[in-house]
Structure formats: C-alpha cells, structure tokens
PDB file of N, CA, C and O in Angstrom:
ATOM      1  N   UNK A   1     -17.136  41.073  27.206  1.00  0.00           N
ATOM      2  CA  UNK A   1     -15.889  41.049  26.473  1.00  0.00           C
ATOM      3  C   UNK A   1     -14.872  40.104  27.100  1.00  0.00           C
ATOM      4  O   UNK A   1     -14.030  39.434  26.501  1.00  0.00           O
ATOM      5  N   UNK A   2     -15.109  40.170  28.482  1.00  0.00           N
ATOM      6  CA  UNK A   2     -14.195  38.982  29.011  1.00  0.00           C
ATOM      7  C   UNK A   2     -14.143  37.679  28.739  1.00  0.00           C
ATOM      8  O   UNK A   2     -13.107  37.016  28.800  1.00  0.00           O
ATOM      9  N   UNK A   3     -15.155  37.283  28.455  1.00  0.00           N
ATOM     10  CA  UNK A   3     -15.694  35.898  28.386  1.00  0.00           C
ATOM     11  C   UNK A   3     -15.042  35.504  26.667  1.00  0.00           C
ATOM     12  O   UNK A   3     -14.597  34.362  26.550  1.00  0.00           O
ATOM     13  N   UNK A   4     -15.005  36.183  25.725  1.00  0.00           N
ATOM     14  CA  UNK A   4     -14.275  36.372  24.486  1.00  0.00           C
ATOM     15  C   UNK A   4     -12.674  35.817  24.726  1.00  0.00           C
ATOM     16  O   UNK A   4     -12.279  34.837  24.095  1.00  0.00           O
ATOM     17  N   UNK A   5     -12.036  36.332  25.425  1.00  0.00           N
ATOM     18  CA  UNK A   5     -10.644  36.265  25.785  1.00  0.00           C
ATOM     19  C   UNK A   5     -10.084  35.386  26.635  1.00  0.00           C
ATOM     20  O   UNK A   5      -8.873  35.307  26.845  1.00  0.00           O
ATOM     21  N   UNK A   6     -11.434  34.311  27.440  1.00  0.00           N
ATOM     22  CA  UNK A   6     -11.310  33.325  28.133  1.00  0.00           C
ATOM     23  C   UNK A   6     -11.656  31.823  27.118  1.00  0.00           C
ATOM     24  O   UNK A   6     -11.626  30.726  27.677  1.00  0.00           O
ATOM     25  N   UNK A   7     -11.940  31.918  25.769  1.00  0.00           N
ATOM     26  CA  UNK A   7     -11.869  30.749  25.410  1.00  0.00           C
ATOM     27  C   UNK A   7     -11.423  30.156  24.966  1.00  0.00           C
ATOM     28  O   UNK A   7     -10.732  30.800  24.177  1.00  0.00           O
ATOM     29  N   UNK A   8     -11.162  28.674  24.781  1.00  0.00           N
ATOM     30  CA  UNK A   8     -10.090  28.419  24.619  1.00  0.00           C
ATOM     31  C   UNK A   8      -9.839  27.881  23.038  1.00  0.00           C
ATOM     32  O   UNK A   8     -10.807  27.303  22.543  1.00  0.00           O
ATOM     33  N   UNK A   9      -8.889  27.988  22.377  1.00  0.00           N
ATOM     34  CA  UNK A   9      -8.149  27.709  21.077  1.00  0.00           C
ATOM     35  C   UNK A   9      -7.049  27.016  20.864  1.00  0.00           C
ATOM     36  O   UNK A   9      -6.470  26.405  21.762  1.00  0.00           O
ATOM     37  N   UNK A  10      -6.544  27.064  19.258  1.00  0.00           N
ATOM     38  CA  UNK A  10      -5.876  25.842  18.842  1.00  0.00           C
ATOM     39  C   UNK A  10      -4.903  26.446  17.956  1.00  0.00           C
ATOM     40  O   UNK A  10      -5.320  27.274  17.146  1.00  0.00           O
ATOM     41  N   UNK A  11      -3.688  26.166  17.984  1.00  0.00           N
ATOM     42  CA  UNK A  11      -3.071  26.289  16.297  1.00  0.00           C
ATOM     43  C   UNK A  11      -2.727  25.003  15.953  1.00  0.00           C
ATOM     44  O   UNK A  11      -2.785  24.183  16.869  1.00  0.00           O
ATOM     45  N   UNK A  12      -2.403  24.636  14.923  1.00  0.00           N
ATOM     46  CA  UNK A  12      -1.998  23.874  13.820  1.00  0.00           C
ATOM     47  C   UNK A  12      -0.712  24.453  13.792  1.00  0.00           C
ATOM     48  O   UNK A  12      -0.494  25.568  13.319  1.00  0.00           O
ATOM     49  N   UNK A  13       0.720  23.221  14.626  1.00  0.00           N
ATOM     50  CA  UNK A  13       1.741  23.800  14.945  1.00  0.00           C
ATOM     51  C   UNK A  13       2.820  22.693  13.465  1.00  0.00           C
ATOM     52  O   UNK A  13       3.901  23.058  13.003  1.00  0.00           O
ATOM     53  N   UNK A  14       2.078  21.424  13.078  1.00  0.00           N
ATOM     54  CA  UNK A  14       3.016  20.898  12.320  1.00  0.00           C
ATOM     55  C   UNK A  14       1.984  20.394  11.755  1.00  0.00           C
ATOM     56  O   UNK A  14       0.948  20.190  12.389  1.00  0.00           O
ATOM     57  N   UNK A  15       2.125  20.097  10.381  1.00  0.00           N
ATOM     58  CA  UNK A  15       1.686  18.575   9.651  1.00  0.00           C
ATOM     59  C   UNK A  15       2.667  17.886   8.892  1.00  0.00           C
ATOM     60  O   UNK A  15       3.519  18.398   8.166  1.00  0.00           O
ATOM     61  N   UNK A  16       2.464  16.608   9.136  1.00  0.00           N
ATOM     62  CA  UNK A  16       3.451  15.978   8.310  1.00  0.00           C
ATOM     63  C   UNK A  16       2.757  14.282   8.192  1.00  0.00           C
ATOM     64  O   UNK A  16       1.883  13.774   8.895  1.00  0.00           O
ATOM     65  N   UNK A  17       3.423  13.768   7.187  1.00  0.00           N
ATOM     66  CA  UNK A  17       3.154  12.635   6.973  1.00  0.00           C
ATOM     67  C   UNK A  17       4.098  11.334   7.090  1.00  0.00           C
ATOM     68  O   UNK A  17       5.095  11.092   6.410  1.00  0.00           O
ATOM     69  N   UNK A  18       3.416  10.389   8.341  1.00  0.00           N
ATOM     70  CA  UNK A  18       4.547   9.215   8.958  1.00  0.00           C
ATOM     71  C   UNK A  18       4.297   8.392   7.813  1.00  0.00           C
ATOM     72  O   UNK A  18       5.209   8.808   7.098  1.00  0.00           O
ATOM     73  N   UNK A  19       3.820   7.680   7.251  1.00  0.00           N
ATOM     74  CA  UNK A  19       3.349   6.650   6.649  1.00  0.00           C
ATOM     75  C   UNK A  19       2.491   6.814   5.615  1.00  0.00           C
ATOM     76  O   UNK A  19       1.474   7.495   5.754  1.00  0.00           O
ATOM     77  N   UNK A  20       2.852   6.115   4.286  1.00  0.00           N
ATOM     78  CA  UNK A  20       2.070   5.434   3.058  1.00  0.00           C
ATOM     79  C   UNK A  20       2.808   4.717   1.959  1.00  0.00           C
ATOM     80  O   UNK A  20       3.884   4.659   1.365  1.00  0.00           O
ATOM     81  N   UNK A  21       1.811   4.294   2.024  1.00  0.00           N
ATOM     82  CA  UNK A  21       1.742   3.037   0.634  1.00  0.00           C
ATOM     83  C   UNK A  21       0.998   2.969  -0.257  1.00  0.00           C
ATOM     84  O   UNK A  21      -0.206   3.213  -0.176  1.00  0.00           O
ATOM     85  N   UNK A  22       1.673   2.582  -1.379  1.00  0.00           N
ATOM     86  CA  UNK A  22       0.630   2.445  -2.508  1.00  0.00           C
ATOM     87  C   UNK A  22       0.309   0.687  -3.157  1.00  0.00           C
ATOM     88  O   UNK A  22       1.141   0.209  -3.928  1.00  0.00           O
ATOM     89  N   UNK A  23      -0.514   0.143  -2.890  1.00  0.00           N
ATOM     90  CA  UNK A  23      -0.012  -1.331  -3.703  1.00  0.00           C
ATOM     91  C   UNK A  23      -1.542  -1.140  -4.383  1.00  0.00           C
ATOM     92  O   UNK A  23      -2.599  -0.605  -4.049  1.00  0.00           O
ATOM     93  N   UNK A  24      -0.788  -2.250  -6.075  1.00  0.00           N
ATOM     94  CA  UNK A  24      -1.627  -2.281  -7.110  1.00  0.00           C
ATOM     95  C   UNK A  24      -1.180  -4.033  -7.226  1.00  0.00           C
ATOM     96  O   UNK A  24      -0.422  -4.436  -8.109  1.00  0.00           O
ATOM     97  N   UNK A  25      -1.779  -4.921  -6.207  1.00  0.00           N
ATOM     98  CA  UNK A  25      -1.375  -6.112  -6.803  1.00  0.00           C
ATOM     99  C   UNK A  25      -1.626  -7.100  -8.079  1.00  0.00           C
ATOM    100  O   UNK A  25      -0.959  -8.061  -8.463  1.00  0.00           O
ATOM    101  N   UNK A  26      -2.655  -6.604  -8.528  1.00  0.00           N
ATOM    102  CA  UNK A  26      -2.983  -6.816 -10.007  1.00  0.00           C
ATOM    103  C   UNK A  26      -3.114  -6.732 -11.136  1.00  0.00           C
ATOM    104  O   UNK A  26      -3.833  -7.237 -11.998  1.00  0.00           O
ATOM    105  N   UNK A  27      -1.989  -5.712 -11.050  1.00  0.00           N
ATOM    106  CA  UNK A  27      -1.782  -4.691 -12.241  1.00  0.00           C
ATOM    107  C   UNK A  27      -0.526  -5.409 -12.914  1.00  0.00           C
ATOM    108  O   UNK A  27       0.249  -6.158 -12.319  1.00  0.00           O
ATOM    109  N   UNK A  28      -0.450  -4.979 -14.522  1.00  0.00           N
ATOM    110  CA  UNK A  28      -1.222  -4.309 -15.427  1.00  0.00           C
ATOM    111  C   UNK A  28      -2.651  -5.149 -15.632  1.00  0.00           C
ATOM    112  O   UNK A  28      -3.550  -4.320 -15.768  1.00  0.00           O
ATOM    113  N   UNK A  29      -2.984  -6.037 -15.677  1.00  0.00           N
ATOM    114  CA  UNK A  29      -4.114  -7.158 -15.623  1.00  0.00           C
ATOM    115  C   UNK A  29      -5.070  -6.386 -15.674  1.00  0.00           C
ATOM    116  O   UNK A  29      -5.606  -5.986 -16.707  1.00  0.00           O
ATOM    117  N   UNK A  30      -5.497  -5.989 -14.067  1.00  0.00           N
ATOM    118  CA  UNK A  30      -6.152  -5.162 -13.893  1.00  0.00           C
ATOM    119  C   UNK A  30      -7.127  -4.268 -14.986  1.00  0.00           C
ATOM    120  O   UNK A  30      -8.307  -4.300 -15.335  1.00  0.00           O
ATOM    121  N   UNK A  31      -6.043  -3.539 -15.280  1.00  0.00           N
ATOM    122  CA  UNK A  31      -6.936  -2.560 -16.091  1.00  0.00           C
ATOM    123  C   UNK A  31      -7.327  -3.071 -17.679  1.00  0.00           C
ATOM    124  O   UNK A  31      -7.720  -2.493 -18.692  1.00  0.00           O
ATOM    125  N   UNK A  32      -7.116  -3.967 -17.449  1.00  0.00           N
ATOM    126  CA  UNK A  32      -8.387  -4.520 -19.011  1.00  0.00           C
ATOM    127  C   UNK A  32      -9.407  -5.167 -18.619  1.00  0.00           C
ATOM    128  O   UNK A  32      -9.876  -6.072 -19.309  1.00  0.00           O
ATOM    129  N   UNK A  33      -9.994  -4.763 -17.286  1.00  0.00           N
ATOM    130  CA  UNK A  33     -11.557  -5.421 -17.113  1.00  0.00           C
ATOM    131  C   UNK A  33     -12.436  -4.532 -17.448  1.00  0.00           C
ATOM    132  O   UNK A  33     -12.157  -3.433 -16.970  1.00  0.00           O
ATOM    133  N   UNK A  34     -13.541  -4.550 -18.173  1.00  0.00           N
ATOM    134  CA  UNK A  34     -14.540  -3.314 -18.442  1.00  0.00           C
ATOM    135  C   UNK A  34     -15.417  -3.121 -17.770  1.00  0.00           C
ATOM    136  O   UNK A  34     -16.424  -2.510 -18.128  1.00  0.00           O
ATOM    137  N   UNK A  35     -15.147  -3.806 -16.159  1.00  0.00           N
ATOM    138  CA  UNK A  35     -16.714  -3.503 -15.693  1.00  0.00           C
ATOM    139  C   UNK A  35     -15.774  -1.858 -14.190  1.00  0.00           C
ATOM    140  O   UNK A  35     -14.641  -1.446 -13.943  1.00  0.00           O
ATOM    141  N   UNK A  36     -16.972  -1.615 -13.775  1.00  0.00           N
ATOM    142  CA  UNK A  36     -16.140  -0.398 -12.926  1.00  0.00           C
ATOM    143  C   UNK A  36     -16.325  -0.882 -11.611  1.00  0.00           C
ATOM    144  O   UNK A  36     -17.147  -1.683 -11.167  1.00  0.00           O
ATOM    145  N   UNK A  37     -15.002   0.033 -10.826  1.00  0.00           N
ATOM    146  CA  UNK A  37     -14.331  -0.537  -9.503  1.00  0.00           C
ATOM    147  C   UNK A  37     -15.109   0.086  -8.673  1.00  0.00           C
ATOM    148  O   UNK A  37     -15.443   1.271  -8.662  1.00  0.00           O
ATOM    149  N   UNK A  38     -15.472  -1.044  -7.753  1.00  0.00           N
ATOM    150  CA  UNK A  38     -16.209  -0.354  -6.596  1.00  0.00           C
ATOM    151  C   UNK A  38     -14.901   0.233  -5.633  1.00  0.00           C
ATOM    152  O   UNK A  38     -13.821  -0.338  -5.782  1.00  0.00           O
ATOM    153  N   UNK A  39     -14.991   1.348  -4.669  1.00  0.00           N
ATOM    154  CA  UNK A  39     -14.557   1.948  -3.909  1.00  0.00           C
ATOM    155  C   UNK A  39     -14.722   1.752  -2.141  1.00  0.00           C
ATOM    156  O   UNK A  39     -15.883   1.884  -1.753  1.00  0.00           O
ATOM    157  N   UNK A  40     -13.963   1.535  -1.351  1.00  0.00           N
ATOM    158  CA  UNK A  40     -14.073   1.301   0.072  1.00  0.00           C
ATOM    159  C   UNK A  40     -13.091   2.474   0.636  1.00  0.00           C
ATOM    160  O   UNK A  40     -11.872   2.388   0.488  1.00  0.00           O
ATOM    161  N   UNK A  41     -13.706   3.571   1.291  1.00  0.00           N
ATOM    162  CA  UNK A  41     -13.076   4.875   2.036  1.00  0.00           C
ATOM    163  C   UNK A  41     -13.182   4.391   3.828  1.00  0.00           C
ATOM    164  O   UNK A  41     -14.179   4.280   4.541  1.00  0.00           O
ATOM    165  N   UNK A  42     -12.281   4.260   4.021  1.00  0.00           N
ATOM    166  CA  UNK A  42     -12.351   3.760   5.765  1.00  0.00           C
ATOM    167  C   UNK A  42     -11.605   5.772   6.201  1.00  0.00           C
ATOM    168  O   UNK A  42     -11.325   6.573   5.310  1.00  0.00           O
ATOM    169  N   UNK A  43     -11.508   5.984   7.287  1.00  0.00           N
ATOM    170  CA  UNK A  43     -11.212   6.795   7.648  1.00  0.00           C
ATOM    171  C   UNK A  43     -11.163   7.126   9.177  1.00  0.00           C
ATOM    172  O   UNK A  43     -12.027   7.920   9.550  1.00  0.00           O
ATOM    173  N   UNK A  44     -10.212   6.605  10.217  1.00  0.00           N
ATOM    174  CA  UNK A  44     -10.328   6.916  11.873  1.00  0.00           C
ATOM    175  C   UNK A  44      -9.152   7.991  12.138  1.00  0.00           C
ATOM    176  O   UNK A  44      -8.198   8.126  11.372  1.00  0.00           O
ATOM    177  N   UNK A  45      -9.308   8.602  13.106  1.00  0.00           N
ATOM    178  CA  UNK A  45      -8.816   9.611  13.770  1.00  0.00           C
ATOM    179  C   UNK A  45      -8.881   9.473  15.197  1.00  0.00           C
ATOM    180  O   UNK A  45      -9.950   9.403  15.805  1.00  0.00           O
ATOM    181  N   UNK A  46      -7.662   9.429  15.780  1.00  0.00           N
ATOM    182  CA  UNK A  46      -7.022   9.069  17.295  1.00  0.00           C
ATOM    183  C   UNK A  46      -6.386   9.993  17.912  1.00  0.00           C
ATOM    184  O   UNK A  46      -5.548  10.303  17.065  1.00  0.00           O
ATOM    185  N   UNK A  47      -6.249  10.486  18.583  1.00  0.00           N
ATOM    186  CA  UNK A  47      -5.544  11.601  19.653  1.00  0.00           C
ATOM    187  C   UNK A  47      -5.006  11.286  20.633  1.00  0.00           C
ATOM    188  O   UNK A  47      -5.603  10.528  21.397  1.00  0.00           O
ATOM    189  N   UNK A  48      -3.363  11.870  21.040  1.00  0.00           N
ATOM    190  CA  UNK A  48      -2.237  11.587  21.669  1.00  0.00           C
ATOM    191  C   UNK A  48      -1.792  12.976  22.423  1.00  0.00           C
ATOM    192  O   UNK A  48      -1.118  13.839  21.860  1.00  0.00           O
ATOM    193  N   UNK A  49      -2.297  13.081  23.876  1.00  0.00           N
ATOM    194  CA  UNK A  49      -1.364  14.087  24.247  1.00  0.00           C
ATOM    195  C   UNK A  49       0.243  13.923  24.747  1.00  0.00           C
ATOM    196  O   UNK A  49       0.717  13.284  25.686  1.00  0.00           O
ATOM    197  N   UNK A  50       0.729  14.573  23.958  1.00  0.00           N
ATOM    198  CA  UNK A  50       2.417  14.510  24.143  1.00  0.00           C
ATOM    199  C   UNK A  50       3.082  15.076  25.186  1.00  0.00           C
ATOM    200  O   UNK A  50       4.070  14.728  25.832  1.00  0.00           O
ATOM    201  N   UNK A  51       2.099  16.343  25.246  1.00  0.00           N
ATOM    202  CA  UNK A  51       2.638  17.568  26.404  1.00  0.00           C
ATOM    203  C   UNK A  51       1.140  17.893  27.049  1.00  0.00           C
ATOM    204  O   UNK A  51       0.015  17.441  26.835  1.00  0.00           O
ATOM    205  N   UNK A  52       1.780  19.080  28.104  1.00  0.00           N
ATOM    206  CA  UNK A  52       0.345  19.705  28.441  1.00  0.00           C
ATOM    207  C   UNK A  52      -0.428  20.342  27.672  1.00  0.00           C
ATOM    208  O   UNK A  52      -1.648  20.212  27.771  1.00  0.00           O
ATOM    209  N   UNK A  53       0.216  21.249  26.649  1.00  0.00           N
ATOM    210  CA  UNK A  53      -0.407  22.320  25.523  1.00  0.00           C
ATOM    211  C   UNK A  53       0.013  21.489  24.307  1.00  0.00           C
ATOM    212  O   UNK A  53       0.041  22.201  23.304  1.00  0.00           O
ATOM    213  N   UNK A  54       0.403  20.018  24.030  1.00  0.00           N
ATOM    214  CA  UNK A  54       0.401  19.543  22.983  1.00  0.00           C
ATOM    215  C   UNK A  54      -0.312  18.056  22.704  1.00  0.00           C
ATOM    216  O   UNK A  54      -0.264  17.022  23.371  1.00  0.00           O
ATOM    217  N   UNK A  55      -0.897  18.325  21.625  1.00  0.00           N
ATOM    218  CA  UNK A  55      -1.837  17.222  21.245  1.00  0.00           C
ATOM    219  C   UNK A  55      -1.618  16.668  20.047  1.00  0.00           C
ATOM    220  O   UNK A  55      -1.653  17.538  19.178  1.00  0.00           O
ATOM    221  N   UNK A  56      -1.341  15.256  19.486  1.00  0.00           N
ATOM    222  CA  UNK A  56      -0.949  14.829  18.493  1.00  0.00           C
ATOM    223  C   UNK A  56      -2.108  14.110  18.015  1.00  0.00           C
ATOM    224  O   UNK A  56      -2.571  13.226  18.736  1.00  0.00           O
ATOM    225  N   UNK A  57      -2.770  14.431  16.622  1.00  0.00           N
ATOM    226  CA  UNK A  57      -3.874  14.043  16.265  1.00  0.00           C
ATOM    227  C   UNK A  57      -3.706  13.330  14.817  1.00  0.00           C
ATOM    228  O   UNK A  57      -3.308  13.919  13.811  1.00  0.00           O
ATOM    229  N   UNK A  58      -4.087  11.924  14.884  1.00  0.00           N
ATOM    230  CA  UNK A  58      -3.842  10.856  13.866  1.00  0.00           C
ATOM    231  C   UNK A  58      -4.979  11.046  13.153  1.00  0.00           C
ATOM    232  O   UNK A  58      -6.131  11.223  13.550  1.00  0.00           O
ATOM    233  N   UNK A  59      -4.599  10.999  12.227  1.00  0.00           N
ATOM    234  CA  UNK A  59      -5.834  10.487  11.336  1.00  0.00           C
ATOM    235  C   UNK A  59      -5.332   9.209  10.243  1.00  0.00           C
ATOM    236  O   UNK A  59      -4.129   9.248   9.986  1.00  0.00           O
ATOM    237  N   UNK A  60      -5.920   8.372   9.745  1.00  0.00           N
ATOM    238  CA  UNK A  60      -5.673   7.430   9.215  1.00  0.00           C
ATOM    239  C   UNK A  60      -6.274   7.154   8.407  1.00  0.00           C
ATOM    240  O   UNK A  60      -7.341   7.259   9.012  1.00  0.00           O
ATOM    241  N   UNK A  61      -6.616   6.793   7.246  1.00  0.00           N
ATOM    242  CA  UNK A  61      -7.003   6.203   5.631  1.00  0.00           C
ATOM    243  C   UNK A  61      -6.402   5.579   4.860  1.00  0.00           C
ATOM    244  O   UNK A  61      -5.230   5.551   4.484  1.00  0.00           O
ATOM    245  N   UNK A  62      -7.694   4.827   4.530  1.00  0.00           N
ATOM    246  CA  UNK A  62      -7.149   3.464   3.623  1.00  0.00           C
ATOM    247  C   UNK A  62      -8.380   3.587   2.231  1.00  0.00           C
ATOM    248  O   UNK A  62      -9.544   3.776   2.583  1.00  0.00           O
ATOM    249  N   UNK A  63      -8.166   3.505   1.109  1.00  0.00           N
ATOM    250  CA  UNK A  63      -8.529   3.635   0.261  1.00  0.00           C
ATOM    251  C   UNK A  63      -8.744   2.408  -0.307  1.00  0.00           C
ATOM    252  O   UNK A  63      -7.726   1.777  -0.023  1.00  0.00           O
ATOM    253  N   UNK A  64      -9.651   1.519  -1.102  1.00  0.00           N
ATOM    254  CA  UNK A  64      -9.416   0.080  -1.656  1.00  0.00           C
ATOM    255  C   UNK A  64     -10.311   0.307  -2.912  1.00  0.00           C
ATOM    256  O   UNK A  64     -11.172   1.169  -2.737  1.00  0.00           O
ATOM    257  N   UNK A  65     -10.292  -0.318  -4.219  1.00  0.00           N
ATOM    258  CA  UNK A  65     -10.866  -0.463  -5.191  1.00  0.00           C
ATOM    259  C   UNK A  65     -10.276  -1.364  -5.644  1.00  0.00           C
ATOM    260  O   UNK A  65      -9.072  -1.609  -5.721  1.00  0.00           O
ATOM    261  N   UNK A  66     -11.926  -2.331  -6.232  1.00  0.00           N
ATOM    262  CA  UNK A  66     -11.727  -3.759  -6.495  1.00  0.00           C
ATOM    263  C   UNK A  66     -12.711  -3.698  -7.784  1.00  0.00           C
ATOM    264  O   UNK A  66     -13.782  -3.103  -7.901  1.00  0.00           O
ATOM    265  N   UNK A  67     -12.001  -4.508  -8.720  1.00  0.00           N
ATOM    266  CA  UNK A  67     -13.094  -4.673  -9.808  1.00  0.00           C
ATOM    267  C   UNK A  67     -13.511  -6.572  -9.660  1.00  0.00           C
ATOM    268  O   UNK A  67     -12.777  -7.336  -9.032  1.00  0.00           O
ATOM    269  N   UNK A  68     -14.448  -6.906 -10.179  1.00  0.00           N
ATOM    270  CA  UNK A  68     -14.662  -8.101  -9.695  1.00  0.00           C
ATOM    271  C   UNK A  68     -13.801  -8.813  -8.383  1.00  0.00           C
ATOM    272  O   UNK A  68     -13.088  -9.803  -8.543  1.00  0.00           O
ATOM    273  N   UNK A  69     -13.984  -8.172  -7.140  1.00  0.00           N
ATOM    274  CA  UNK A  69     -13.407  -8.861  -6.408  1.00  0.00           C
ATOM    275  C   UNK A  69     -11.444  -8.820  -6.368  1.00  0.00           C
ATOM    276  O   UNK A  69     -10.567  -8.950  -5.513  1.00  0.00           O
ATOM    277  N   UNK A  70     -11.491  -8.677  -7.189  1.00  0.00           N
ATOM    278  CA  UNK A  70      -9.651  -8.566  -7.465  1.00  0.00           C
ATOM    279  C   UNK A  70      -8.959  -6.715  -6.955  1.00  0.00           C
ATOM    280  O   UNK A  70      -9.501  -5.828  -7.614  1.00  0.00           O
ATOM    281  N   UNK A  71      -8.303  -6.408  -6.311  1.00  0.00           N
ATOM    282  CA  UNK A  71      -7.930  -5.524  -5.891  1.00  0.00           C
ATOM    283  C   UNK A  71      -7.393  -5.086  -6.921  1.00  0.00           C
ATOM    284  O   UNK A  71      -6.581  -5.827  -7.474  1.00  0.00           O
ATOM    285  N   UNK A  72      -7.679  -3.711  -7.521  1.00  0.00           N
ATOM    286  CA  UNK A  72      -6.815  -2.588  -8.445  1.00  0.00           C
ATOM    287  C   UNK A  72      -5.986  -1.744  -7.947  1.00  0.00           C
ATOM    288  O   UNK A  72      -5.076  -1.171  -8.547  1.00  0.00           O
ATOM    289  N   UNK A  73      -6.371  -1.623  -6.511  1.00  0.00           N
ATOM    290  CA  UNK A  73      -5.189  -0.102  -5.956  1.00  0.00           C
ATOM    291  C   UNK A  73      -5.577  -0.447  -4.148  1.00  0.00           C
ATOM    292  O   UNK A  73      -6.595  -0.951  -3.675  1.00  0.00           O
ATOM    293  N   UNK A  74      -4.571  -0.046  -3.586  1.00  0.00           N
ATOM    294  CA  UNK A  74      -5.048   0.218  -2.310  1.00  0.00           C
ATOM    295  C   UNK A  74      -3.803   0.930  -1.681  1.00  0.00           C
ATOM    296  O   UNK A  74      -2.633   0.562  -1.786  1.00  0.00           O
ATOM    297  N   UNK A  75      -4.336   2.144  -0.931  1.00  0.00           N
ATOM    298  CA  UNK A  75      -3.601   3.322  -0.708  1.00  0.00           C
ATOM    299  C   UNK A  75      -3.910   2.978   0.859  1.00  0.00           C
ATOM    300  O   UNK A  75      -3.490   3.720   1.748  1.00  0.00           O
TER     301      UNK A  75
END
C-alpha cells in the first residue's frame, strides 16, 4: 500500500492559448476548384520547467491544405 502513495502525479493547473492564426491566401478563388485538398497535420510538443513543481508544456500545430498546389487555409 505504500508504494501506491509514493507515486508520483500531475494536475492540469491551466490551459490556455498564446497564439493563432488563420490565413486563407487564396480565397474566394480558391473554392471554385473541383479537385480535393490534400491535408498536411505537423504537430510538436516541447517542455519548459518554470518552477520546481511546475512544468510548462507546448504543444504546437499547423494545419495546411492545398488544392493544386495553391494554399486554401493554413491554421
């Protein structure tokens, strides 16, 4: 039972969001092409200790969809 009460854990003390953007540089254009947008999901996550018992954990995403090559959205 001891060994239960010795391990170690986490809360989830804030979330919030520093940063985003939305750009559609080809729009309205854009959306009268009939062929469909391919999708690019990137996604990294970085970690910052601030304190001794505090840890600041990034995560980062970028979203891109392009129909022929031409960008429709990127988040």
């Amino acid at each position: 039972m001891s060994d239960e009460n010795n391990q170690p854990f986490f809360n989830i003390q804030r979330i919030y969001l520093k940063d985003m953007s939305l750009e559609q540089p080809n729009s309205p254009a854009i959306f009268l092409e009939q062929d469909m947008p391919s999708v690019e999901v990137e996604v990294d996550v970085k970690a910052e200790r601030l304190a001794e018992s505090v840890v600041e954990i990034i995560v980062t995403g970028t979203v891109t969809a392009k129909v022929k090559e031409k960008v429709a959205l990127l988040i």
